[in-house]
TORLOVEX-608522 format. One record per residue (C-alpha): residue in three letters; residue number from 0; y, x, z. Coordinates in Angstrom, 1 decimal, always signed. Last residue first. Layout:
BEGIN
> aa,i,py,px,pz
> Ala,NUM,Y,X,Z
...
! end
This chain:
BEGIN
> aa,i,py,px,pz
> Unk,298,+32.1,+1.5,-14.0
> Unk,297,+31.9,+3.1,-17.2
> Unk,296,+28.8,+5.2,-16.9
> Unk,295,+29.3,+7.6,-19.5
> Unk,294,+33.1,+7.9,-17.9
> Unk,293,+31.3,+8.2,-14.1
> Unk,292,+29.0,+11.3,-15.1
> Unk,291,+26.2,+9.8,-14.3
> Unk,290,+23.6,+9.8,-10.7
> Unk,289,+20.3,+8.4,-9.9
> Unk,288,+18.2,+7.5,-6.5
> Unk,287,+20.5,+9.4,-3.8
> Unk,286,+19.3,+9.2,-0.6
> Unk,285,+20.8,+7.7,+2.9
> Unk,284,+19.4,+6.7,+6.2
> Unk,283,+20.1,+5.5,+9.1
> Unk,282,+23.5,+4.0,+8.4
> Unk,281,+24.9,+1.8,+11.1
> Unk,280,+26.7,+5.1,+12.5
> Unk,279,+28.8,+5.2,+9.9
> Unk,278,+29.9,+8.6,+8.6
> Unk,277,+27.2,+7.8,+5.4
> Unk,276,+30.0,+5.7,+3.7
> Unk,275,+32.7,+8.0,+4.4
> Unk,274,+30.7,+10.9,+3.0
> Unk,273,+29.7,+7.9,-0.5
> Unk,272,+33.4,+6.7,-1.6
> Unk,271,+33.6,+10.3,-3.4
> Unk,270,+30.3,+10.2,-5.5
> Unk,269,+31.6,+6.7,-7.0
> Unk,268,+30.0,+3.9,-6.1
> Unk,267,+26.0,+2.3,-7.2
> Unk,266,+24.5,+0.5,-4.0
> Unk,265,+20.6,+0.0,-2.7
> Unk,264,+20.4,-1.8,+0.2
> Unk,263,+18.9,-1.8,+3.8
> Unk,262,+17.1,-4.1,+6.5
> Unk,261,+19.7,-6.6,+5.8
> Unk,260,+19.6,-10.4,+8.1
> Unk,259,+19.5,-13.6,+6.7
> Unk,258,+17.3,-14.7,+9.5
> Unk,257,+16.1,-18.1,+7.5
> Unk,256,+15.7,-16.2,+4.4
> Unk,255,+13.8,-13.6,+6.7
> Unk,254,+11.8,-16.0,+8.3
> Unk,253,+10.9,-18.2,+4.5
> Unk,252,+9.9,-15.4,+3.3
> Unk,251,+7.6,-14.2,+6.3
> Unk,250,+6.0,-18.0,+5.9
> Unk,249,+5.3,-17.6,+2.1
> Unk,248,+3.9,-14.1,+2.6
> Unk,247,+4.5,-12.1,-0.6
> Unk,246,+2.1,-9.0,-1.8
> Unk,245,+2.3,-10.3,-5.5
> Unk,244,-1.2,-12.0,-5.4
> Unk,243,+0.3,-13.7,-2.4
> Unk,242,+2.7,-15.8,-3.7
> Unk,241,+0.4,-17.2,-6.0
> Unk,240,-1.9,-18.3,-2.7
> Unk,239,+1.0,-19.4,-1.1
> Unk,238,+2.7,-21.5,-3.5
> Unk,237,+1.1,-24.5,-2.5
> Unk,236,+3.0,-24.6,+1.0
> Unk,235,+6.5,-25.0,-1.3
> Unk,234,+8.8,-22.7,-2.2
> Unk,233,+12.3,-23.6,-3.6
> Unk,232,+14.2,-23.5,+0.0
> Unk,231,+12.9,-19.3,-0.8
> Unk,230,+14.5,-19.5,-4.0
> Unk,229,+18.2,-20.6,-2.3
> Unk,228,+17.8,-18.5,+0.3
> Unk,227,+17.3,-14.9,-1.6
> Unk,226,+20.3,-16.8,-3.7
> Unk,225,+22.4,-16.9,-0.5
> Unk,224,+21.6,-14.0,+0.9
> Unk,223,+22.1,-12.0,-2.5
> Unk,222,+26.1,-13.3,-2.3
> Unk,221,+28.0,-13.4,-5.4
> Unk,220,+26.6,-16.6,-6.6
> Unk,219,+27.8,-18.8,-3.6
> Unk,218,+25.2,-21.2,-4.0
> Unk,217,+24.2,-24.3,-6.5
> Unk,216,+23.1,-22.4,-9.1
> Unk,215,+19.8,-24.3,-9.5
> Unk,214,+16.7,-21.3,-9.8
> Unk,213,+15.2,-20.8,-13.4
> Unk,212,+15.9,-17.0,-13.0
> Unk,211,+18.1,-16.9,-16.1
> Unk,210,+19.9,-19.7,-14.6
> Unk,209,+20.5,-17.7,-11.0
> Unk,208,+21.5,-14.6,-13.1
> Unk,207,+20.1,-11.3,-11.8
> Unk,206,+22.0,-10.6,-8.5
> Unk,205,+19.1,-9.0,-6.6
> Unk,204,+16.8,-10.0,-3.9
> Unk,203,+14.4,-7.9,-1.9
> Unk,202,+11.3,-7.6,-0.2
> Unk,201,+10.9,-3.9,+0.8
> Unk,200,+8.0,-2.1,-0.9
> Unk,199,+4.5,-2.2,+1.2
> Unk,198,+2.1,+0.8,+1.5
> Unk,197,+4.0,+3.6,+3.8
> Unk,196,+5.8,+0.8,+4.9
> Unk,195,+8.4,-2.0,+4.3
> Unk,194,+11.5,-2.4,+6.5
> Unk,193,+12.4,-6.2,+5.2
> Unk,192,+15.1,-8.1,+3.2
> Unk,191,+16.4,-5.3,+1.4
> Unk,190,+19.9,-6.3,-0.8
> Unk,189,+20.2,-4.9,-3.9
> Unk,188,+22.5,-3.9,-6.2
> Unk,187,+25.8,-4.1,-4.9
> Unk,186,+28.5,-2.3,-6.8
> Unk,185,+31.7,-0.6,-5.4
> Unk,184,+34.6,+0.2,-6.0
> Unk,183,+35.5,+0.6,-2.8
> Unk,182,+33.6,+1.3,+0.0
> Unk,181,+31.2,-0.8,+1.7
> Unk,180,+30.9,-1.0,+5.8
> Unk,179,+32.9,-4.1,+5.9
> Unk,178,+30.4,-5.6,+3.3
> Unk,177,+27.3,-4.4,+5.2
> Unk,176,+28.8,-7.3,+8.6
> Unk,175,+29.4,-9.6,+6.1
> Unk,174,+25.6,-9.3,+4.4
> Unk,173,+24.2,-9.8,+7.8
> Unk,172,+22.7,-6.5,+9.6
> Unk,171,+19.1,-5.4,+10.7
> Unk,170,+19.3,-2.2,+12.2
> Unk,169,+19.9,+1.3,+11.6
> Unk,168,+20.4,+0.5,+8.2
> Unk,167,+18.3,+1.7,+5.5
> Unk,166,+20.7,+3.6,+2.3
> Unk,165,+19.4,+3.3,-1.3
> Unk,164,+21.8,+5.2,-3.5
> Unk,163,+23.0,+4.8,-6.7
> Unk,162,+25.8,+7.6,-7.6
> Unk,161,+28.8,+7.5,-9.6
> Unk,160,+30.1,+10.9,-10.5
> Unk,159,+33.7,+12.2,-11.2
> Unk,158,+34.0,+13.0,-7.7
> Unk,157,+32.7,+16.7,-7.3
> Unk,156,+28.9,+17.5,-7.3
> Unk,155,+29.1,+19.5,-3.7
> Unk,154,+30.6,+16.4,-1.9
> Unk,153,+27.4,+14.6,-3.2
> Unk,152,+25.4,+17.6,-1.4
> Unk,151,+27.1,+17.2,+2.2
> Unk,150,+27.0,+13.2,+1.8
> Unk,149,+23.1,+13.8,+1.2
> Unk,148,+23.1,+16.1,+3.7
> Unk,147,+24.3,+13.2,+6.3
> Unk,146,+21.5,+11.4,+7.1
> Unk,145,+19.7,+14.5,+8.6
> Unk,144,+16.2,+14.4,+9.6
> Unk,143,+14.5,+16.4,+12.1
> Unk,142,+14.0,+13.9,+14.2
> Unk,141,+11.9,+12.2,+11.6
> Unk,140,+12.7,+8.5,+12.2
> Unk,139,+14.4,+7.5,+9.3
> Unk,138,+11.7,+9.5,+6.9
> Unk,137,+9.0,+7.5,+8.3
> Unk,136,+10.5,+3.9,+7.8
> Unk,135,+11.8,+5.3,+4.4
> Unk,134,+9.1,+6.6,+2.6
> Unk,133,+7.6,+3.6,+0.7
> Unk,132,+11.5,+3.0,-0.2
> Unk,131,+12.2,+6.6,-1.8
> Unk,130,+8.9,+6.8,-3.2
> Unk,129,+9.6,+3.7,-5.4
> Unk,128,+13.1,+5.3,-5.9
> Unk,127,+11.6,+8.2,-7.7
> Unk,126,+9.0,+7.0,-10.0
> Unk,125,+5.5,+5.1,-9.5
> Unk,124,+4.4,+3.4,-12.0
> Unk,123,+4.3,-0.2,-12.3
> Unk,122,+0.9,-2.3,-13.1
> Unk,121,+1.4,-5.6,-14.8
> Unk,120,-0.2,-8.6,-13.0
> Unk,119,-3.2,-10.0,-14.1
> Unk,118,-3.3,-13.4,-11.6
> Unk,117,-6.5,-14.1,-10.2
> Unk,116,-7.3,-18.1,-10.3
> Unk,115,-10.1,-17.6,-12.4
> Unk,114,-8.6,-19.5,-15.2
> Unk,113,-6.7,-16.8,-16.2
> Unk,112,-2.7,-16.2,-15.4
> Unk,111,-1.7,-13.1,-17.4
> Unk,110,+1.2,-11.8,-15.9
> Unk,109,+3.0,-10.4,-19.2
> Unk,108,+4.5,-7.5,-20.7
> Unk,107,+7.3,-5.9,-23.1
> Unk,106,+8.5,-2.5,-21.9
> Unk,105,+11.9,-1.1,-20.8
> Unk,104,+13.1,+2.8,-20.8
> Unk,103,+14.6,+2.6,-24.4
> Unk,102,+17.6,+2.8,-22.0
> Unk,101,+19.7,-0.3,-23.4
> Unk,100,+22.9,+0.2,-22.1
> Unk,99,+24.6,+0.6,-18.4
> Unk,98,+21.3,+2.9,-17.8
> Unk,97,+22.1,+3.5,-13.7
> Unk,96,+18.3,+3.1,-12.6
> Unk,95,+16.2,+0.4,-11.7
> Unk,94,+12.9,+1.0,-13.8
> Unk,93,+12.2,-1.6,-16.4
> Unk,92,+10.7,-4.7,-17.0
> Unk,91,+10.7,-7.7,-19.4
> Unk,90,+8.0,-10.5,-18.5
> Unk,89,+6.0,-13.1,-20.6
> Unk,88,+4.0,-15.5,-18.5
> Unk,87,+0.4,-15.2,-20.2
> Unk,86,-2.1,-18.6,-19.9
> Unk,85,-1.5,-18.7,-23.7
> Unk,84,+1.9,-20.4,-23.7
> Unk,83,+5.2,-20.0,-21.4
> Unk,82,+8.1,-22.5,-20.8
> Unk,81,+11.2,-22.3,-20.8
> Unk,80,+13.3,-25.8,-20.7
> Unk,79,+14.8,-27.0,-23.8
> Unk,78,+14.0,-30.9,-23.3
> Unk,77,+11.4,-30.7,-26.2
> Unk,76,+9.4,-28.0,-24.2
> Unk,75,+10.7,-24.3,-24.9
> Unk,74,+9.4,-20.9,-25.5
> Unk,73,+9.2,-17.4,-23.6
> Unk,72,+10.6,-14.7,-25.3
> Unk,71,+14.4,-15.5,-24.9
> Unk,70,+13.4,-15.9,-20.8
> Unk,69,+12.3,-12.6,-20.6
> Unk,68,+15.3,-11.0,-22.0
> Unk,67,+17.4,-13.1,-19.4
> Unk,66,+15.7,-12.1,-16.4
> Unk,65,+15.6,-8.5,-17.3
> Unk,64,+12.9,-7.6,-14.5
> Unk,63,+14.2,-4.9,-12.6
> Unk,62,+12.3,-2.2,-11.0
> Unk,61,+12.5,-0.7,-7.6
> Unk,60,+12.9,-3.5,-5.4
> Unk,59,+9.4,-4.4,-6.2
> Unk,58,+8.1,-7.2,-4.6
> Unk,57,+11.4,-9.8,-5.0
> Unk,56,+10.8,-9.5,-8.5
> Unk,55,+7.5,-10.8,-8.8
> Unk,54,+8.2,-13.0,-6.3
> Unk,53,+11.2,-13.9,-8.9
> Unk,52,+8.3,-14.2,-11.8
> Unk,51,+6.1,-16.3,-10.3
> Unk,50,+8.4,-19.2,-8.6
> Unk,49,+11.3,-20.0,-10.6
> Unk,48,+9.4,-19.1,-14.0
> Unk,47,+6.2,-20.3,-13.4
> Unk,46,+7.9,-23.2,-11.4
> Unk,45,+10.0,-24.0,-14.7
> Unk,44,+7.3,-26.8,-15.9
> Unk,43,+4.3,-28.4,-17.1
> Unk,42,+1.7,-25.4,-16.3
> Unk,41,+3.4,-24.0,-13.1
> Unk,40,+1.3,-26.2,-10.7
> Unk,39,-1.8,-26.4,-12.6
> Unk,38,-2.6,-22.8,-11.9
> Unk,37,-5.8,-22.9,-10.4
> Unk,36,-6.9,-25.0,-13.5
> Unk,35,-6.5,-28.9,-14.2
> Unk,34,-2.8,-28.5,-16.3
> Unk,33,-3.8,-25.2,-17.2
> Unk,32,-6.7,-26.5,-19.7
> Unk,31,-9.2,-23.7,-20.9
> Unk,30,-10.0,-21.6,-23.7
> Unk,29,-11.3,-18.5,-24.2
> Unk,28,-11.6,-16.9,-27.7
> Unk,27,-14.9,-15.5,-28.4
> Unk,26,-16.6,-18.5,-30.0
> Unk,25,-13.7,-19.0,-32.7
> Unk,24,-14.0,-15.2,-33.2
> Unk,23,-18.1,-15.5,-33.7
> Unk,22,-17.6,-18.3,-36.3
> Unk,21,-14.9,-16.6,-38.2
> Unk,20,-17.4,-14.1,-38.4
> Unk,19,-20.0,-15.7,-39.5
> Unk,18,-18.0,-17.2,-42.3
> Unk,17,-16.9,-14.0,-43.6
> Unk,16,-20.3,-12.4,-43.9
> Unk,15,-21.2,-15.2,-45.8
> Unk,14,-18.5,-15.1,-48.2
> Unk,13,-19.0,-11.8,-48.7
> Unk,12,-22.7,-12.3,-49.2
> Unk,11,-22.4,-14.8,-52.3
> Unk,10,-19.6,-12.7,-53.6
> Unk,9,-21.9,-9.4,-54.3
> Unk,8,-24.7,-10.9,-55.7
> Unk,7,-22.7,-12.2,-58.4
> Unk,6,-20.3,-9.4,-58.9
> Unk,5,-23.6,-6.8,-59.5
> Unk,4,-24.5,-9.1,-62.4
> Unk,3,-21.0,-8.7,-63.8
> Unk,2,-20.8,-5.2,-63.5
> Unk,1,-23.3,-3.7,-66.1
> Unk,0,-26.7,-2.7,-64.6
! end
């Protein structure tokens, strides 16, 4: 049979094949309107942003969501705001560590918002500091534990180190009362609004840009109080149910804004500043999360 013939049966059947599938995609894709879903409330503006992805945030101290990066990938309305499309909130995550440059270490992901109402939120590993904060509580309260051998074994590395280190107060503290603790330089990371357990990370705040958050930056920007406050005056009673799909209790949020008082912190300072640090009897508990020779580091 010469070619020709064999092209006319051939083209008819494509083209059918290809139409039934186009049909069976178009059937497959779901659909549905946000602005009459579950999540109607962040479908027509920055309260996806403002509210979702800071309690994201807030529930696990021991990543960092780059704020900024996520906001490039996320598009605009007509006035310029971010927005998100697809029922998936674009998020930018990585681990919390003392990278000063890009680390190769963060991923591309989303909270996928479906129309059941049960947010798809990314799933973090668990890495050093995350066992660090689930173990604290216990740890502080072993008698047997000493908060000063970490001071003993940063004294051992020398001084041109800078070290992060989550430390958990005795007790609660304001932000003032840490600050006259600190030693200098010095950089805050993150303030720890709560204990946390064996099963619950610390809710926390840290000093990722208010605008980038999609929070007004009408506060004193250096303090993580007073943007902690600033998002919790933000949440409203219909935010409870979101909230809580990322381990947040509206009511205990808006407490411990209220309170304003430290459970603990994680800080970056040179390996020296740290012995005098720990000599306080306000700190309960002290362990180092990451360390760099302070010239790579460049703080």
């Amino acid at each position: 049979m010469s070619a020709t013939p064999l092209s006319r049966w051939c083209r008819p059947i494509a083209l059918v094949l290809m139409a039934t599938t186009c049909v069976v995609a178009v059937l497959l894709v779901p659909t549905f309107d946000m602005a009459s879903g579950p999540w109607a409330p962040y479908s027509k503006n920055d309260r996806a942003r403002s509210v979702l992805l800071n309690a994201f945030a807030a529930a696990n101290p021991d990543y960092q969501i780059d704020f900024l990066a996520t906001t490039q990938e996320m598009s605009k309305t007509e006035d310029g705001t971010p927005t998100f499309k697809d029922e998936a909130l674009p998020v930018v995550i990585e681990p919390r560590t003392l990278e000063s440059s890009p680390s190769g270490r963060a991923w591309h992901d989303s909270i996928a918002l479906p129309p059941t109402g049960k947010a798809l939120i990314p799933t973090l590993g668990e890495w050093r500091l995350t066992k660090i904060l689930l173990d604290q509580t216990a740890l502080s309260n072993d008698p047997q534990y000493d908060p000063h051998q970490e001071g003993r074994l940063i004294e051992s590395m020398g001084t041109k180190v800078n070290i992060q280190l989550m430390v958990k107060l005795s007790k609660p503290m304001s932000e003032q009362e840490i600050q006259a603790l600190l030693p200098e330089p010095y950089y805050y990371d993150v303030a720890l609004f709560s204990a946390g357990d064996a099963h619950t990370k610390p809710l926390s705040w840290d000093h990722a840009p208010c605008n980038a958050r999609g929070i007004p930056c009408d506060f004193d920007q250096s303090s993580l109080t007073a943007g902690f406050r600033r998002w919790a005056s933000l949440l409203e009673q219909r935010d409870a149910a979101a909230l809580r799909q990322f381990g947040i209790d509206l009511d205990e949020v808006r407490e411990r804004a209220k309170d304003g008082q430290i459970h603990g912190f994680i800080i970056t300072t040179e390996a020296a500043s740290i012995p005098p640090l720990l000599a306080h009897k306000e700190i309960a508990l002290a362990q180092i999360v990451d360390m760099q020779p302070s010239a790579q580091f460049g703080r």
